[in-house]
Structure formats: structure tokens, C-alpha cells
C-alpha positions in Angstrom: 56.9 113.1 29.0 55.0 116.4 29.6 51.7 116.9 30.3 50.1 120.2 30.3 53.6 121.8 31.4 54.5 119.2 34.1 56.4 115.7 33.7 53.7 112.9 33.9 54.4 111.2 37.0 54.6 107.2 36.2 54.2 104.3 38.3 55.6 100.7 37.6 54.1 98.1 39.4 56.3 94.8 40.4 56.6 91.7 42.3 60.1 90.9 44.6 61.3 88.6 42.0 61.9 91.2 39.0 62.0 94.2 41.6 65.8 95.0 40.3 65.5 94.5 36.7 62.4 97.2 36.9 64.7 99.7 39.2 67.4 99.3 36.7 65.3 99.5 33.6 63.7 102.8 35.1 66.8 104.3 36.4 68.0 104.1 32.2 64.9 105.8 31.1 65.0 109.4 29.9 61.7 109.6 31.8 61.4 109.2 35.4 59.3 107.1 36.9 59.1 105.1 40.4 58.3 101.7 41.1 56.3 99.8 43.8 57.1 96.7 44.7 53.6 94.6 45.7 53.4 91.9 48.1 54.0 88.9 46.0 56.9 87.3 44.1 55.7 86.9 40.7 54.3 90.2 38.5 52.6 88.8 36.4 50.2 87.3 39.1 49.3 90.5 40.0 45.4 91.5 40.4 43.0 94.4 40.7 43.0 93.4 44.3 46.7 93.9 45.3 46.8 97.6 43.3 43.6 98.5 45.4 45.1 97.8 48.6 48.3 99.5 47.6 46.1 102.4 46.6 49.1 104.2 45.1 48.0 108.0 44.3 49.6 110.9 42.8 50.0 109.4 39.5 49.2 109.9 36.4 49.6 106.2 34.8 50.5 103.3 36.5 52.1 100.9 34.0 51.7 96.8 34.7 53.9 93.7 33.6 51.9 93.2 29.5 51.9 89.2 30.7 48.6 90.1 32.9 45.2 89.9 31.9 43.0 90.9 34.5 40.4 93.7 33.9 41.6 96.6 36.1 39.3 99.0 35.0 37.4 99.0 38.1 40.3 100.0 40.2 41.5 102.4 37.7 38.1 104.4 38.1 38.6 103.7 42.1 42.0 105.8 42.0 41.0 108.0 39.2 44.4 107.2 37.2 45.2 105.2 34.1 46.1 102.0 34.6 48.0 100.1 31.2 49.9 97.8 30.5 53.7 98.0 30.1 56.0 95.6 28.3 56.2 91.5 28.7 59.6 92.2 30.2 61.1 93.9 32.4 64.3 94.9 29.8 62.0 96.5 27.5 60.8 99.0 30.1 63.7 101.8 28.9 62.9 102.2 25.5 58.8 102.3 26.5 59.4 105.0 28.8 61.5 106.8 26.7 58.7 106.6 23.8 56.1 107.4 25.6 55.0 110.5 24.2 54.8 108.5 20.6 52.5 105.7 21.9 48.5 105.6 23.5 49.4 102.5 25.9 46.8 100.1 25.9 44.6 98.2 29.0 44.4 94.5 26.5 47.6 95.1 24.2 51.3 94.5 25.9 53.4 97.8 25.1 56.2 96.3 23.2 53.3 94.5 20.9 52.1 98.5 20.4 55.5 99.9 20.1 56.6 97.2 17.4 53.5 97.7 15.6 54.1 101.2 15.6 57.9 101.1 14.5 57.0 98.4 11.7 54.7 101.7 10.1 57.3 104.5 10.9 59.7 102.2 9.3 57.5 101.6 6.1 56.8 105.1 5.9 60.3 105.9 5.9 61.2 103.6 3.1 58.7 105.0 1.0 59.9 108.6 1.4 63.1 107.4 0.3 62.2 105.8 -2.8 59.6 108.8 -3.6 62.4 111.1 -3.4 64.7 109.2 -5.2 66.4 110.2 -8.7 67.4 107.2 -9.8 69.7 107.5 -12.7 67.9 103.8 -14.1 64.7 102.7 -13.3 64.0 98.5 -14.3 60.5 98.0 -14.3 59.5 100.4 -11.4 62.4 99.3 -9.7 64.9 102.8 -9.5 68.6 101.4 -9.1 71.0 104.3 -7.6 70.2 108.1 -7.0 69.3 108.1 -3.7 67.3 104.8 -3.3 67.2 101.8 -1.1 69.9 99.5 -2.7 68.3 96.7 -4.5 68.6 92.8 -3.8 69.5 91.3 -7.2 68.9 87.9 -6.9 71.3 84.9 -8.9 69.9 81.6 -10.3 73.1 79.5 -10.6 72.7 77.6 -14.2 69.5 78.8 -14.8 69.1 77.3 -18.5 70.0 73.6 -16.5 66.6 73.7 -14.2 63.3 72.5 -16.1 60.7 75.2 -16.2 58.8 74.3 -13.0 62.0 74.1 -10.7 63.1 77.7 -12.8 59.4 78.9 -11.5 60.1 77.7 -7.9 63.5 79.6 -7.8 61.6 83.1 -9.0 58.7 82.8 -6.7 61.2 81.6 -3.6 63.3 84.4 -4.2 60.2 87.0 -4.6 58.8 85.7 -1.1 62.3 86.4 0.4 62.2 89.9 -1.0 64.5 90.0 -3.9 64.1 93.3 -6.0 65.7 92.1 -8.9 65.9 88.2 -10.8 69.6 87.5 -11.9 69.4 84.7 -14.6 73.2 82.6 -14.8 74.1 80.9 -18.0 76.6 78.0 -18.1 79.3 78.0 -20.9 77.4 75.3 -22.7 73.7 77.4 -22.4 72.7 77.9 -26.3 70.5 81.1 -27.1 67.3 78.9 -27.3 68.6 78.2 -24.0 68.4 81.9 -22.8 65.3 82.8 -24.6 63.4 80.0 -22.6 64.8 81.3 -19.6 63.7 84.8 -19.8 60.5 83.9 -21.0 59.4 82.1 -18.3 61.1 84.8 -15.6 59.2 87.1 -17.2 56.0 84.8 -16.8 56.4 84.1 -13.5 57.3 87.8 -11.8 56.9 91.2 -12.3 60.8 91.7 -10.9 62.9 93.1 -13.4 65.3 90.3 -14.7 68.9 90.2 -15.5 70.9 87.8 -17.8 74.6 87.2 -16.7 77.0 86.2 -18.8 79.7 87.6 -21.1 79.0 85.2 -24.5 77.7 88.3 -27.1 75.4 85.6 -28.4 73.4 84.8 -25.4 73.3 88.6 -24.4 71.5 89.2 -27.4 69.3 86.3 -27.4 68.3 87.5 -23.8 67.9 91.0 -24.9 65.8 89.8 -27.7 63.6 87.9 -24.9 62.9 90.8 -23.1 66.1 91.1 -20.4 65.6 94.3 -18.3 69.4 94.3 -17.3 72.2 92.3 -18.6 75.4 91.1 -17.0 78.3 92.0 -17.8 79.5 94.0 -20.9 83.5 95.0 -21.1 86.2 95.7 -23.7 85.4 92.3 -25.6 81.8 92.0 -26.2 81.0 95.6 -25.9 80.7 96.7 -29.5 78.8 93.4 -30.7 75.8 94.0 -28.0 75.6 98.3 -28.1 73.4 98.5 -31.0 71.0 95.9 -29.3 71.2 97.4 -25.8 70.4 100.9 -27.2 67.3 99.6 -29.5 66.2 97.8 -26.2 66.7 100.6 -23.8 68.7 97.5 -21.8 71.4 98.9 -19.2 74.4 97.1 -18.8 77.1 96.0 -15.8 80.2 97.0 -17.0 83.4 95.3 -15.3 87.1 95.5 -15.7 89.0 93.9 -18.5 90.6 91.7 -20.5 93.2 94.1 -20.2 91.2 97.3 -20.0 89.9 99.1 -16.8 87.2 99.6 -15.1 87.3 103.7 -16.5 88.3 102.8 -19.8 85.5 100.1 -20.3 82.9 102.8 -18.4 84.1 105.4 -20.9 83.3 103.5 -24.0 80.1 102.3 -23.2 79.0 105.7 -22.1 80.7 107.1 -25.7 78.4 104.5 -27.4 75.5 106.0 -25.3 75.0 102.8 -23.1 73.2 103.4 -19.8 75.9 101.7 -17.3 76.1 100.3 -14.0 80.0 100.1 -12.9 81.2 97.1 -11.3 84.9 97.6 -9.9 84.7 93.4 -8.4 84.6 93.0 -4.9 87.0 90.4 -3.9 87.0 87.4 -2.0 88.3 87.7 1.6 92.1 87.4 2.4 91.9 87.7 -1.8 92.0 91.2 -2.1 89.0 92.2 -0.5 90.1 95.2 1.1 91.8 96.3 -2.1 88.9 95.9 -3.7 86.8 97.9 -1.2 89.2 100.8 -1.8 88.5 100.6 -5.6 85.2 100.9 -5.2 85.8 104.1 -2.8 87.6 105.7 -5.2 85.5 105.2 -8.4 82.6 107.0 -6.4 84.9 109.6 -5.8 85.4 109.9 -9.2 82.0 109.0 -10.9 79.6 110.3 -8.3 75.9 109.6 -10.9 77.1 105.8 -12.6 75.4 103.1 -10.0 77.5 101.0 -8.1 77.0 96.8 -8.5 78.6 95.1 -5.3 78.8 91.3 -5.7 78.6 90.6 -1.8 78.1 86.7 -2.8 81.7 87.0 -3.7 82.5 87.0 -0.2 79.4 85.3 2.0 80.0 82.1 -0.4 83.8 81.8 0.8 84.1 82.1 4.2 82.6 79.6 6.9 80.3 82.0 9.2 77.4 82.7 9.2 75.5 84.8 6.3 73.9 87.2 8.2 76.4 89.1 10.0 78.6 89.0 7.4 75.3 90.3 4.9 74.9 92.8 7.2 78.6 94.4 7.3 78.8 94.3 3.4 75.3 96.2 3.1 76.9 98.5 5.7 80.1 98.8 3.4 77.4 99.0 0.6 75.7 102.3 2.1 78.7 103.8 3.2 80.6 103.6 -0.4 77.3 104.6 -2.3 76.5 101.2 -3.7 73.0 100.9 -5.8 72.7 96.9 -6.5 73.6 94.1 -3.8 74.4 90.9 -5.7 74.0 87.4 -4.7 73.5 83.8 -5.1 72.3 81.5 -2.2 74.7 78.8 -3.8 75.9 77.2 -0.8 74.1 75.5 1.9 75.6 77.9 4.4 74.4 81.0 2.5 70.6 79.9 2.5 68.7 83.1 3.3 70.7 85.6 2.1 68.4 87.1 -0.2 66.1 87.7 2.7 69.2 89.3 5.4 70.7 91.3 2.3 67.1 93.0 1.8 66.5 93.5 5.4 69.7 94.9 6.2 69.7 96.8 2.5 66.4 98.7 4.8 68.2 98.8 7.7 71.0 101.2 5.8 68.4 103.2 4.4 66.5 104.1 8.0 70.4 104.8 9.6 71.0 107.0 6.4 67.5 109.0 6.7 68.0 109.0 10.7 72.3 109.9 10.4 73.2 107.5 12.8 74.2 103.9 13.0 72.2 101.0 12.2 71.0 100.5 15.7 68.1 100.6 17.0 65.6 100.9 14.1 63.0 98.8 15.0 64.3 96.3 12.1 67.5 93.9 12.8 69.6 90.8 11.6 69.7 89.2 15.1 68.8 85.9 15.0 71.0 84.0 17.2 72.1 86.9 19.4 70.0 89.7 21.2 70.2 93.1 22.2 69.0 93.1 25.4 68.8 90.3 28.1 66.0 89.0 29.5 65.6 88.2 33.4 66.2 84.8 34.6 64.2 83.3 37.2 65.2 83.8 41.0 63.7 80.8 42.7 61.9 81.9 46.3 64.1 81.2 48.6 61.7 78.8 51.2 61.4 76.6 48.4 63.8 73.7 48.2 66.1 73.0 45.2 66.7 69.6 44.2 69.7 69.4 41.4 67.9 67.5 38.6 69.5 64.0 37.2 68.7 62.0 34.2 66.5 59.2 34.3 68.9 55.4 34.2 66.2 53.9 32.3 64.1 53.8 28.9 60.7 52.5 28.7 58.9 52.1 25.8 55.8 54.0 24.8 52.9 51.0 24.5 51.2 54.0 21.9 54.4 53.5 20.2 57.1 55.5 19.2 58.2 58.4 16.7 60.5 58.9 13.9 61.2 62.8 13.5 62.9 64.7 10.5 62.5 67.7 8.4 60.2 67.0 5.0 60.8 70.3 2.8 59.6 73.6 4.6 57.8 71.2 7.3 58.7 68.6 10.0 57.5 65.4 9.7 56.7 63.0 12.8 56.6 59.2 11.2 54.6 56.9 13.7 54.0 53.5 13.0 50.0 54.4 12.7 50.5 57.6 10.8 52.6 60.9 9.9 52.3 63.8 11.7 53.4 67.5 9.8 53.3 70.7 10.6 55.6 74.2 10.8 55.8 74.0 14.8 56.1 71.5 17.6 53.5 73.0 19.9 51.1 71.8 16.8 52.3 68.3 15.7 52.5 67.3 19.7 49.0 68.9 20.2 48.0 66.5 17.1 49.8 63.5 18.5 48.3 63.7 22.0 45.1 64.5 20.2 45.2 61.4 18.3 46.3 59.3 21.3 49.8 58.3 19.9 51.5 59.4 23.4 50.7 57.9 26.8 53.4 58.6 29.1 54.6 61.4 30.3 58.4 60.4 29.6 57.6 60.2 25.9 55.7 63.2 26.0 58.2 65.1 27.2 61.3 63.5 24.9 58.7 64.5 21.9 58.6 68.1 23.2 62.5 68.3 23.5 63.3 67.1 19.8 60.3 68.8 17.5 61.4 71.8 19.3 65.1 71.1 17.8 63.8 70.5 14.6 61.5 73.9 15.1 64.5 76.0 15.7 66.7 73.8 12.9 63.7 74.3 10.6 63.6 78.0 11.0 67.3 78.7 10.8 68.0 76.6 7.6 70.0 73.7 9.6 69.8 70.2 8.8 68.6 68.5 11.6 69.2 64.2 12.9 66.6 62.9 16.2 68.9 62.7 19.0 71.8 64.6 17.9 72.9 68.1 19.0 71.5 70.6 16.7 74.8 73.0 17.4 
């Protein structure tokens, strides 16, 4: 960083303990910077007092662990330089250094909290530029599919017509809080147009997301249409002709997909001869089914229909293969950006897919910032890492004139005289069943605060055993696992 034609000269402050994570965090940094280590192990115990008998000078900000929360103001006017805080740890360091120049560091707020903060605005500002200068080709309600915009989650409710109109109404509002674009309403074989009709009524009720009917029955297309269906799902050779006149008085686009013994071209040809407004789906096949086949279709239709939207039914593939959804999201919204794809499809059918609505619309952002920035989607500020991380964090070296004792588990089991729990996930919550009362709450820190609160624990054994399983069913809660007391959660 410059400052007023000279590099400002930067000082980290450490203890022993962390002293080589800070050196090698520093050493990465584009911006140089030195580091003192104090007289103590621990950095974040560090107070106004040790920097004033360091007295470091020459600088022009000394930068302290963001896990302190001493006033150093006084000793900042004492030395007559700038004394903020840097990141909580030490492997963040880089990237503040390196950002420097884009940040005010703070004396209260730790700079990765500043630096997020900042990236989350940069980031929204970014996807609005995109969609601003966007020609989308088809525009649902607001919502513009292809022509430069952020590809758009389309969201499917499996059976919809079977679900009663409350449990239709919790779908639509789950999938709008996980940030679906777009409502995708499936129809069984047996759905009737009544059916339909009550469907889209109460979609349309419910959100302001453009909503799609799927299904290939001419009857049930029009009965949607009729409804008020913003998109519908899917037209080809068969029930083309019995649905254009409706489409085209509605203004309703239409998926168009392969077949029965048509193609893709052919079928896109027709509809756009009847003056359809189309969105081309080539089918992206399951894996070890095709699915690299099918990836090369879709490359070359773009090659040669550069304007008609692409549809690219990822569920096709995060539904039948056992790992997890959001690295697998991710890749196909990467295959997605990369082949020009407008509209990522998918159901959370399976128990093992739960969430993809949310990872496809994070990752459908994370394409767009790559695109805007030309480089990989890395580093953004956004990511899909939820069991993996980019960067480790330091461990703990113990001082060394302490001794170590290698810990055992206790023989024996006493009972808790306060009594004892029963724990479990209840919905979106977890539930802690004593015999007195029940205990729920999104978080173990709160439903153990409650329980010592409410003097249901009163030893420190219990306490502790309490600690180890809410947290379990914390972690199983947020990751969509089930979760059993006293089993391993992995």
C-alpha cells in the first residue's frame, strides 16, 4: 500500500505461540510488513501495556490479533501511529494485507468481520450490474432468463397437485427463503386440469416467483396456461401444435426437448415457425448414463443457436449419485456458465439432495462474479464450502513448562439427581426432553444456557456430556443430517 508516494510501513504484533503462522502469513502478502514478537505466549492477551514497553516506532499502523478488546487508544496517541485491529486469525493475515488499500481498519471491529462485510456489498453490487446490463431474450415476471444474466434457480415440486394447499404453500415459501428464482410445479400422470388450475392458483397466491407447470399432457398445459403459468414444461413434436395457439394468446414460453422421434433442432424449429418464444433443452444425462454425451450436446447447440436459452436439468444428476449435493451443484453450475446455460433445474427429491435450491443459487452467483472478474470461481468472497475450508487455522502449541497428561475416559456413569435428557431434532429445531420439561432451541450454547438456567443439570459430568451431544445435533441440524443421542453423527 502507498502512502503519499512511499509503501506504508506495517507492524503485526504477536505472541511466541502464533509467532510462525504470522511470519508465514506476512511473508505471502503482496504487502510487506514486519512482525514483533511480545513477551508472552498468547496474542490475544495482549495489552496497551506490553505495546508501550515495546514502543515500536517508524510505523505507520501497527495491526493487532481482532480477538483483543482492550482500548489502546492511549498508546496509539503515545506513539503517534495507528493502532487497529487485524484479523481473528493468524491465516487471514494474507488477504488483509493484500486488501489494504480497499478497507479503513477499525480499533472495535476484527478485520476479517470489515473485509467480509465489504466483499458481501462488492458482491451485491456486482450481481446487480449484471442483471442491469442484461438482454435477456425472456423476461418471467421480472425475472430475465438468458442474455447475459445470472442463471436462474428453477425450483421443482415433485407431485404438486398430491400436496393439500397448506403443505403446497410451505413448499413455495421454503423454496423462496432458500433463494429459488423460479417455482417449477410437477404433475403426476393421474393430475386432472382442476388439478392444475388449483395448483397454479395458489403458487400464484403465495409468491411473486414466476411459476412453471411440467408436464407433457396438452390438457394440463392448457389448464395451467389458463391459470396463469408464466413458463411451461415441456412442449415437443407431440403436443406442440395442440398448445401454440394458447402459448401465443398467453405470451407463455415454452421448454422445448427432444423427441418422440424428432430432435432437439427440429422440435426448436417448429416452435419458433409457430412464433413460440422457446427455451431449448438438449437433456442432461444421468452420470455413467450419458452424461458426458449429453454435456457435448449441449456445447454444440450453443454453438449453433447462440440467442435460444439454455435449460440444464442438474437434478438429473445430484439425485443419482451418492455424494454430496453441494460439490457436485457446484461443478454443474460451473458446466452451466461455461456452456452458456440460462435456467438451472432441480428438485430437492431425495434426502441427500436437501439444500440444493440454496447451493445451486449460491454457486449460480458465484459463476456470475468469476464471469464479470475472468477468472475462476475462487476467491469471491462467496463459497460452497461447508465441510472443507480454504485455509487452515492454527492449532494450539501447548507451553512447553506445562505438563501434559494424555486424557482417558471416565470407567464409570453416575446419574444426574436433576435427572437426565432425551435429545433429538423436532423440525428446524432441537428438542431436549427432560422429565420436568422440553427444552428447544436452534443452538446448544442456548438450550444448555436454559437447562443450567432452569436447574435441570448439577454435575459437571452431565453438563459436559449435554454440551458434547446438542452440539452434534447443532452441526446435524445445520447440515440436513438425521441425528440419534449417542451415535456418531459421521
Amino acid at each position: 500500500m502507498h502512502l503519499r508516494g512511499r509503501f506504508m510501513r506495517v507492524l503485526l504484533l504477536t505472541g511466541r505461540l502464533a509467532e510462525h503462522d504470522v511470519r508465514s502469513a506476512a511473508d505471502s502478502a503482496r504487502v510487506p510488513a514486519d512482525v514483533l514478537v511480545l513477551d508472552l505466549d498468547i496474542a490475544a492477551f495482549i495489552t496497551p501495556e506490553h505495546v508501550r514497553r515495546a514502543a515500536p516506532s517508524g510505523y505507520d499502523l501497527i495491526m493487532i490479533p481482532g480477538l483483543i478488546t482492550s482500548d489502546f487508544s492511549d498508546v496509539e496517541r503515545e506513539l503517534g501511529t495507528k493502532i487497529r485491529l487485524g484479523p481473528k486469525n493468524a491465516a487471514d493475515i494474507t488477504y488483509v494485507l493484500d486488501h489494504l488499500e480497499e478497507i479503513e481498519l477499525s480499533s472495535r471491529t476484527p478485520a476479517c468481520v470489515l473485509i467480509a462485510e465489504r466483499l458481501a456489498r462488492n458482491e451485491e453490487e456486482i450481481l446487480r450490474r449484471v442483471e442491469q446490463s442484461a438482454r435477456p431474450p425472456i423476461v418471467l415476471r421480472g425475472v430475465g432468463v438468458g442474455g447475459g444474466s445470472r442463471m436462474k434457480v428453477l425450483a421443482e415440486i415433485v407431485d404438486a397437485t398430491r400436496l393439500d394447499d397448506g403443505s403446497l404453500e410451505d413448499r413455495i415459501r421454503y423454496y423462496g427463503s432458500q433463494g429459488a428464482d423460479m417455482i417449477d410445479l410437477g404433475l403426476p400422470l393421474d393430475a386432472t386440469p382442476d388439478d392444475v388450475r388449483r395448483v397454479v392458483r395458489i403458487a400464484r397466491g403465495v409468491s411473486e416467483m414466476p411459476v412453471s407447470i411440467d408436464t407433457l399432457r396438452p390438457d394440463l398445459i392448457l389448464a395451467g396456461v389458463d391459470a396463469g403459468a408464466d413458463l411451461v414444461l415441456s412442449i415437443d413434436g407431440r403436443n406442440m401444435h395442440a398448445v401454440a395457439d394458447a402459448l401465443l394468446d398467453g405470451d407463455v414460453p415454452a421448454v422445448v426437448i427432444p423427441g418422440p422421434e424428432t430432435t432437439l433442432e427440429r422440435n426448436i424449429s417448429d416452435a419458433l415457425e409457430l412464433g413460440l418464444s422457446v427455451i431449448a433443452d438438449p437433456v442432461l444425462s444421468p452420470p455413467l448414463g450419458g452424461l458426458a454425451d449429453s454435456i457435448a450436446k449441449y456445447i454444440d447447440f450453443r454453438r449453433t443457436h447462440p440467442d435460444i436459452p439454455l435449460f440444464l436439468g442438474v437434478g438429473n444428476v445430484t439425485e443419482l449419485i451418492d455424494a454430496d449435493s453441494h460439490g457436485v451443484n457446484a461443478i454443474l453450475a460451473a458446466i452451466g456458465e461455461e456452456i452458456g446455460a440460462s435456467i438451472l433445474f432441480t428438485p430437492e427429491y431425495s434426502r441427500k439432495a436437501l439444500g440444493s435450491v440454496r447451493e445451486l443459487r449460491r454457486a449460480a452467483e458465484m459463476m456470475a462474479l468469476a464471469r464479470e472478474r475472468r477468472s475462476p470461481p475462487k476467491d469471491l468472497g462467496r463459497d460452497l464450502l461447508i465441510l472443507k475450508e480454504k485455509r487452515p487455522r492454527p492449532g494450539v502449541v501447548p507451553p512447553a513448562h506445562l505438563e501434559v497428561r494424555q486424557a482417558e475416559q471416565s470407567r464409570g456413569f453416575v446419574a444426574d439427581p436433576a435427572g437426565s435428557f432425551r435429545i433429538g431434532l423436532c423440525g428446524d429445531e432441537i428438542a431436549a426432553v427432560h422429565d420436568r420439561m422440553v427444552i428447544k432451541g436452534r443452538t446448544a450454547r442456548e438450550i444448555l444456557d436454559t437447562a443450567i438456567d432452569l436447574n435441570l443439570v448439577s454435575r459437571l459430568d452431565h453438563a459436559a456430556y449435554l454440551g458434547r451431544e446438542l452440539e452434534k445435533a447443532e452441526i446435524a441440524l445445520r447440515l440436513g443430517k438425521s441425528y440419534t443421542q449417542d451415535e456418531e453423527l459421521f
